[in-house]
N, C-alpha and C positions, 0 to 999 in steps of 0.2 A: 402450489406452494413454491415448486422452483421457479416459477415463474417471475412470482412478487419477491421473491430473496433478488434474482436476477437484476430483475427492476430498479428496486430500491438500493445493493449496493452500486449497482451505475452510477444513479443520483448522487450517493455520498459522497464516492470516489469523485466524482466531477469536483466536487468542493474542494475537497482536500488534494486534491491535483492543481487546481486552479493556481492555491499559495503556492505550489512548489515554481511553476512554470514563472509566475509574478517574482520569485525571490532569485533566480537567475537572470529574469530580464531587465525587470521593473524596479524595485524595492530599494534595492543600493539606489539609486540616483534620485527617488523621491522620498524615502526615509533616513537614508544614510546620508546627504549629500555634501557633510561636511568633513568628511573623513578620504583619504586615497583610493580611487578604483579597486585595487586588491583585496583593502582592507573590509572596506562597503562590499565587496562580494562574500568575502566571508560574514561579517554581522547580518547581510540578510541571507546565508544561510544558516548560521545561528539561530535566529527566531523561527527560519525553516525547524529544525530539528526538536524546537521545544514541542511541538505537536505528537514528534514521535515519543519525547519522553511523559506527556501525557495519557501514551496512549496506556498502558499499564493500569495508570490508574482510573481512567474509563473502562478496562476489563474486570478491575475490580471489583468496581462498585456495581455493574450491570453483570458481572458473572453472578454476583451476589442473588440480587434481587433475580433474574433469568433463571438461578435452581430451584428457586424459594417462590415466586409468583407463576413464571412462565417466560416461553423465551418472547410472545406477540407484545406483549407490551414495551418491553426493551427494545423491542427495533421503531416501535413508532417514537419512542422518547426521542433516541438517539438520531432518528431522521430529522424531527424535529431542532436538535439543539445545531448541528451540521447548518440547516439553511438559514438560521436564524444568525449564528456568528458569520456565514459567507457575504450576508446579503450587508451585513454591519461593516463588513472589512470594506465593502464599494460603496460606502458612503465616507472611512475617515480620511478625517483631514491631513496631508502631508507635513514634513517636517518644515517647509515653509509656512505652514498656515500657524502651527500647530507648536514647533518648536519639539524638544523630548518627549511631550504627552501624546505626538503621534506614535513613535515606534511604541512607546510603553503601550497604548491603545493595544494596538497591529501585534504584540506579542500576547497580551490577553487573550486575544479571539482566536487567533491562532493555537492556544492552551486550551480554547473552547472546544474548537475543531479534534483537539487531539482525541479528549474524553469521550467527543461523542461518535467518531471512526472508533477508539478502542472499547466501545461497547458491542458496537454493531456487528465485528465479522462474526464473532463468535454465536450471534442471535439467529444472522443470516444463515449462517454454514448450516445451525443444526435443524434450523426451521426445512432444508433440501436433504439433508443426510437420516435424520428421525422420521421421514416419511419410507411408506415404502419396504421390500425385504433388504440385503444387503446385495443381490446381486448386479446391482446399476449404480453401487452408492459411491463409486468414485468419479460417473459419470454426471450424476445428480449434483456431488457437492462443489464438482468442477464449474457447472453451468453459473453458482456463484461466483465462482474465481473468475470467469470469465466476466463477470459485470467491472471487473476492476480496469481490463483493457477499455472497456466499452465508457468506463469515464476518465480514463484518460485520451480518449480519443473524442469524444465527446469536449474537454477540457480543451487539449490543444488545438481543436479546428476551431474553437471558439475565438482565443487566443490570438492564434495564427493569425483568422479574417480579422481582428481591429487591428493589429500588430502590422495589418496592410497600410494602416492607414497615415499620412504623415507623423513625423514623429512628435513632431510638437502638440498636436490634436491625439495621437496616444499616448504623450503622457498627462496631457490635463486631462483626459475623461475617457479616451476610448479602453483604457484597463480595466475600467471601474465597471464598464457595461457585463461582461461574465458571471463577475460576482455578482452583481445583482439580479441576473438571470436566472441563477440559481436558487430562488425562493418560489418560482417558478414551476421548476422541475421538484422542490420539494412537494409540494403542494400535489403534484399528480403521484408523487410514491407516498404520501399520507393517504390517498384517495384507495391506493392498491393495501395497502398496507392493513387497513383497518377492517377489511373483508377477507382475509386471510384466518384460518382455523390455528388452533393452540398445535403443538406439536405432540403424536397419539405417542410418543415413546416418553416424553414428560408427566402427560397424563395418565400413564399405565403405572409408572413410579408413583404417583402422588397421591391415587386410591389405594396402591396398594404398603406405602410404607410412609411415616412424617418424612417432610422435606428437612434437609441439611441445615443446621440452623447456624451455622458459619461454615458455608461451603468454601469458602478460600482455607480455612483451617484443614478441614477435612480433605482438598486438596493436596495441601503441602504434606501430609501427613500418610495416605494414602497413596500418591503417586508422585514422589518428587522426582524419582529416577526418570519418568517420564515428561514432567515441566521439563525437567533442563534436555533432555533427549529434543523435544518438540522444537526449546530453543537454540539449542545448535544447529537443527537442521533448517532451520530459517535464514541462518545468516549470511548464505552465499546467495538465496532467492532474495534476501530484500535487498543486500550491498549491491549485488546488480544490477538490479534493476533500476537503483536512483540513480547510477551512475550513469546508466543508458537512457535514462528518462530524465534528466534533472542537470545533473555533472558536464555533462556532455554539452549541453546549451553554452554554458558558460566557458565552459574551455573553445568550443568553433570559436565562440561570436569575440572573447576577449584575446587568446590566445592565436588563433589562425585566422581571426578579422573576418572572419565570413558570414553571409547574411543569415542574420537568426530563423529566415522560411526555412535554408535550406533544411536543417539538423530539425523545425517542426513538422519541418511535412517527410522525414523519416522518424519520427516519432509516431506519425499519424499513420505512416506505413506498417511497421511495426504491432502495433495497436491491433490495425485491423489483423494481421497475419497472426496475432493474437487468440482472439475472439475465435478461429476456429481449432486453434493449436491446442488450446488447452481444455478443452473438452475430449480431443484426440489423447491425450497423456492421459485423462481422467478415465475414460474409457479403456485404452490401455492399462490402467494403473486394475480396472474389476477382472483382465481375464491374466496377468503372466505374475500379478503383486503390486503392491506402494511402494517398496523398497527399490525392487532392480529399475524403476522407470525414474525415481528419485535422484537413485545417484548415478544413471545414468546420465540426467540433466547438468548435475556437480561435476562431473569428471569433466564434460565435456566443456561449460563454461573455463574451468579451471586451464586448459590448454587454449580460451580462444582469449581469454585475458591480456597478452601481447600483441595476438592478432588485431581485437579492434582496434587498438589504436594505431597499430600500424597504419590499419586501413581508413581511421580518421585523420590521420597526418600528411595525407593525399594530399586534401584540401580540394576533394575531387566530391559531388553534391554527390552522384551515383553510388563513390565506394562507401561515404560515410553513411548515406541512409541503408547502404547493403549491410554494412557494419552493426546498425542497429537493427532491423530485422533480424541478422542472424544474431544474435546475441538476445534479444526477444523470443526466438523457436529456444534454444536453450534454456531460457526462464521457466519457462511453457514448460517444461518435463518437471519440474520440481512445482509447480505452482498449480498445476495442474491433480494430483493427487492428493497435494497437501491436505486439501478440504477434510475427506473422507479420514485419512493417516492421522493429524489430528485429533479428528472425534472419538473413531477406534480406541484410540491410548487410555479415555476416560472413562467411567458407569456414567451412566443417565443420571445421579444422584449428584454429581458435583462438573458434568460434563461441560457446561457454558463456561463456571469457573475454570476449568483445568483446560482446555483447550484455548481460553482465548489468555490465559497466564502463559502458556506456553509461545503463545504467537505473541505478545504484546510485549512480550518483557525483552525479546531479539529486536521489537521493532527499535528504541533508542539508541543502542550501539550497533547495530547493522546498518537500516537503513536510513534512521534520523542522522547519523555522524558520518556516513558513507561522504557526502558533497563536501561535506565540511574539512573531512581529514583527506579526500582528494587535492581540494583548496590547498592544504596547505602542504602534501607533498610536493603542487606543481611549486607552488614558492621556494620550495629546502631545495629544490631538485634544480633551480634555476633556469623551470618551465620546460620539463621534461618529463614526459608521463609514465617512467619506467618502471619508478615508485609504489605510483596507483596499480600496474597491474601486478609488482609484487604482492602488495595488499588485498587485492581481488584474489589472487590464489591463495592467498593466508587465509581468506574467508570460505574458499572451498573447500580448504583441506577441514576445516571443524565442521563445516557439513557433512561430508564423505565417512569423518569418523563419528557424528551423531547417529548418523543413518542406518552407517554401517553394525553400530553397537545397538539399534533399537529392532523389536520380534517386529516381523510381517504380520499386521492387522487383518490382510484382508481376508473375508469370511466373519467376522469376530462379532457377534452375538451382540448388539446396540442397547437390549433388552434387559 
């Protein structure tokens, strides 16, 4: 079962990485290209962030159905809907072709994308954390968390290699090639996906008492202390991360003129040093708490906020990719337990609802507005990143005090 959660959100994550990396490099000069550099960076990170504001209501509507049906079938929907809008994005036509019906296009599918990532973590997480007793269950629900690195690295080397390619032959078609790839790799997480068992703490609920018949009500009602707990504590994990994965693109390549490999292949570093970090925090998080390795994670972004950019202001390829790694191990402590911390906060009875409302509802103003409101401090600030790490420690501190004000889960009865 951790297996194909693992699997399948790689795949997704590939998707919804692809737009980001495209809306840094790509997007302003082939859907914005009639507007000023600054401006076209901001609008395609604009249509970047409506993904995140969709994501909410893909948790809705699939928390919904995932109390009331089961969590197997919401993830194959939403794997589904993921490769079909990615595969659609590398086929439209540019604002040359196309005129305004291309971005309007490109912000649709992108809206598609959103629904169908904010259905899924919440299907994935509980399909690894509902297995099993609780003593491994921040290691289990990590090994999902870990499929996030695993498509964004997946994403960026994709990227990267046609991004090698001259620039004129990448922007007529070698971008297009990823996204279309991507229906691909759905096709093998539909293969895994459909051979996967229902989850035994869903179906222990569902013999023994009626399912929720508006579990988002019975959430809000039920646990809201813990929605908004859940969503504070997201907001320094997701603001970071876009910024180090997404923000960051476009401040090297516009801002210090340097070649977009450099800042993708520490992306790519990053990623991998990932993949085993956060399974390390999730592991850590079943023997000392979720809490102290949480904000352990917070504290310590919140003091390297300065630093990175310090150390991106080099213009040095080593310090900036060092920059993002470490800034990556810091993610990893927070993103790493989340899984399990999360799930803990809800009953079985409205649990898909209430943990992915909690994650979904931080992802639009944390991480969907993170590139965007970076954007536009370097502009106020007249291209001085001082701003942005203000605001990166603004996002710490409402984690620290989420965290800090929510009970230690681990041990906590899933049943």
């Amino acid at each position: 079962m951790v297996l194909a959660s693992f699997i399948g959100t790689a795949i997704e994550w590939y998707d919804f990485f692809l737009y980001g990396t495209a809306a840094a490099l790509v997007f302003n000069k082939l859907f914005f290209p009639t507007i000023e550099p600054a401006a076209g960076t901001m609008a395609a990170f604009a249509t970047y962030a409506v993904g995140f504001f969709a994501r909410p209501i893909g948790g809705v509507i699939f928390g919904h159905f995932g109390d009331r049906i089961g969590r197997k079938s919401m993830l194959v929907t939403t794997l589904m809907m993921m490769g079909v809008a990615t595969a659609l994005i590398g086929v439209l036509p540019t604002y040359e072709k196309a005129g305004l019906l291309a971005p309007v296009l490109l912000v649709a599918l992108r809206f598609v994308q959103g629904i169908g990532v904010g259905g899924e973590w919440g299907g994935a997480v509980l399909m690894a954390v509902e297995h099993g007793d609780g003593k491994q269950r921040g290691l289990r629900g990590s090994w999902v968390q870990a499929g996030v690195p695993v498509g964004l690295l997946l994403a960026t080397g994709t990227f990267t290699l046609f991004a090698s390619l001259p620039e004129q032959s990448f922007l007529a078609w070698g971008w297009r090639v990823p996204f279309l790839l991507g229906i691909l790799l759905t096709g093998v997480g539909l293969f895994i996906r459909l051979h996967v068992l229902e989850s035994p703490a869903f179906d222990r609920m569902k013999s023994a008492r009626p399912v929720a018949k508006l579990p988002i009500i019975e959430t809000l009602r039920e646990h809201p202390r813990n929605v908004l707990l859940a969503m504070g504590a997201r907001f320094a994990e997701n603001a970071y991360f876009y910024i180090f994965t997404v923000f960051v693109l476009t401040y090297s390549t516009q801002q210090l003129q340097l070649e977009k490999t450099i800042v993708l292949n520490g992306v790519l570093m990053g990623s991998l040093v990932q993949i085993g970090m956060i399974p390390f925090f999730g592991a850590l998080s079943d023997r000392v708490g979720r809490r102290p390795v949480y904000l352990g994670g917070a504290l310590f972004l919140a003091f390297f906020a300065f630093p990175f950019f310090w150390l991106v202001d080099t213009k040095s390829g080593s310090a900036i990719q060092l920059a993002i790694v470490i800034g990556m191990i810091g993610h990893s402590a927070m993103y790493g337990p989340q899984a399990a911390f999360f799930s803990e906060l809800f009953s079985t009875r409205v649990r898909y609802s209430g943990a992915s409302l909690g994650y979904q509802l931080a992802s639009p103003l944390a991480g969907g507005l993170a590139p965007l409101i970076a954007a536009a401090l370097l502009n106020w600030s007249g291209n001085k990143p001082w701003p942005i790490s203000l605001y990166l420690v603004g996002t710490a501190l409402v984690t620290l005090l989420a965290v800090w004000l929510a009970k230690e889960t681990r041990g906590n009865d899933l049943s």
